[in-house]
N, C-alpha and C positions, 0 to 999 in steps of 0.2 A: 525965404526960409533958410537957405543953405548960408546967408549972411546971419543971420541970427545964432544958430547954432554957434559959430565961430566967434561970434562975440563972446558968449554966455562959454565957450571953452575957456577965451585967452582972458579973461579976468582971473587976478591972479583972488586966492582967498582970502578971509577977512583974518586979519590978525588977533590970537586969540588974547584976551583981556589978563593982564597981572596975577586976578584972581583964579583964575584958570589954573597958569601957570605954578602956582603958589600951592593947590588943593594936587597937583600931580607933583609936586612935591613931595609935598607933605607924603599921598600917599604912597611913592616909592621908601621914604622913610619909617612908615610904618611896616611895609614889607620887610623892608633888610631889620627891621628889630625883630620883626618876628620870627625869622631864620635863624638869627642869633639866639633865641629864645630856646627854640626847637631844639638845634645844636647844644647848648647847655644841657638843655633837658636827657637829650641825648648819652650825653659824655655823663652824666648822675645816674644813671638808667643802669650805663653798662657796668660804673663802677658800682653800684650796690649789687650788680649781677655776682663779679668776680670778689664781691666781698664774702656771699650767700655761699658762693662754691668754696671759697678759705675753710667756710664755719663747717659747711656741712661732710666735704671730703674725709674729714676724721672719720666724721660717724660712718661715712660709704667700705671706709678700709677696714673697720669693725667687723662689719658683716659678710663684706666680699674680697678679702686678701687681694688679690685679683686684679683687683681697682689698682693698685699702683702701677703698674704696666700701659696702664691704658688711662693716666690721666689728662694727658692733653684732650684725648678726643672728648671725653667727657667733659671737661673744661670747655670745649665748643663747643658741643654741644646745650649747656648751662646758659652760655653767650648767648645761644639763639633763641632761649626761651623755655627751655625743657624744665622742669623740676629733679632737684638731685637725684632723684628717686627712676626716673623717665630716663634721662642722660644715662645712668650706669646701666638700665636695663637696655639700654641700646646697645651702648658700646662694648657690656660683655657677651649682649648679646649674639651682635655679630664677629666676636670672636672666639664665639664657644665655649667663654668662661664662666659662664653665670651658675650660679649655685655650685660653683666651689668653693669648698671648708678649707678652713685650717685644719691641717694634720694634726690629731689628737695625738697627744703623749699619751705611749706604752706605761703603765703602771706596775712597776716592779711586784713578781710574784709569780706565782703561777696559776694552774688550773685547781688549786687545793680548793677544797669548802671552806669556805668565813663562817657557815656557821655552827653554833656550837654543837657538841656530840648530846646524844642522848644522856650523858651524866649527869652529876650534879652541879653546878656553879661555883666557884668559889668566891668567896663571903667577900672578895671584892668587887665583884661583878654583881652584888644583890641589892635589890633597893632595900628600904630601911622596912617595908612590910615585910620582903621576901627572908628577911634575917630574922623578925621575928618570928614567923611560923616557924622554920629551922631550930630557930633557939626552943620552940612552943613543944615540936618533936623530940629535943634533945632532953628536955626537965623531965616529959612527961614518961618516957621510957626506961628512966633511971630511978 
């Protein structure tokens, strides 16, 4: 028995046929196209990412001045997936910026009333009704 064994070790194995060969070929070749594939898809992925963050960053500095201090990270964050919207709530979020305005401009003036006194109007401030009642007062009192 102990001879047997040893036989059925020291045979060497059968050599595998052409087509064999040929099919682990092939199928390593369809491997590395598909990586290749992947890769492409890849490198299209991230550039329509950083193409989306071009378009939409205007709109982000519209609304949150802000954003321009912190556009890298948002740019990262955009890369990894976030929507423009997602990104800047993050990044100003975690730097306490979020819902700051733009400083409204002072309007020349003061605290006077805009509006008008209990008087009368003058006949350039009146619509074309308001002139003739006016005028309708003036005929009929004379």
């Amino acid at each position: 028995m102990a001879e047997e064994k040893e036989i059925i070790q020291t045979t060497p194995p059968e050599k595998s046929s052409r087509s064999e060969e040929r099919i682990v070929e092939l199928s390593d070749k369809v491997k590395t196209e598909a990586e290749a594939r992947a890769t492409a898809e890849a490198a299209k992925a991230e550039a329509d990412k950083r193409a989306e963050f071009a378009e939409g960053f205007v709109e982000v500095l519209s609304t949150n001045p802000a954003a321009k201090d912190h556009k890298e990270e948002i740019k990262e964050k955009v890369l990894k997936g976030y929507s423009m919207e997602d990104a800047t709530f993050a990044g100003l979020g975690k730097a306490g910026k979020l819902g700051a305005q733009a400083p409204k401009p002072q309007v020349a003036g003061g605290s006077a009333a805009t509006q008008p006194t209990s008087g009368q109007k003058e006949v350039k401030d009146m619509t074309l009704a308001e002139k003739r009642e006016a005028l309708a007062k003036e005929i009929v009192w004379q």
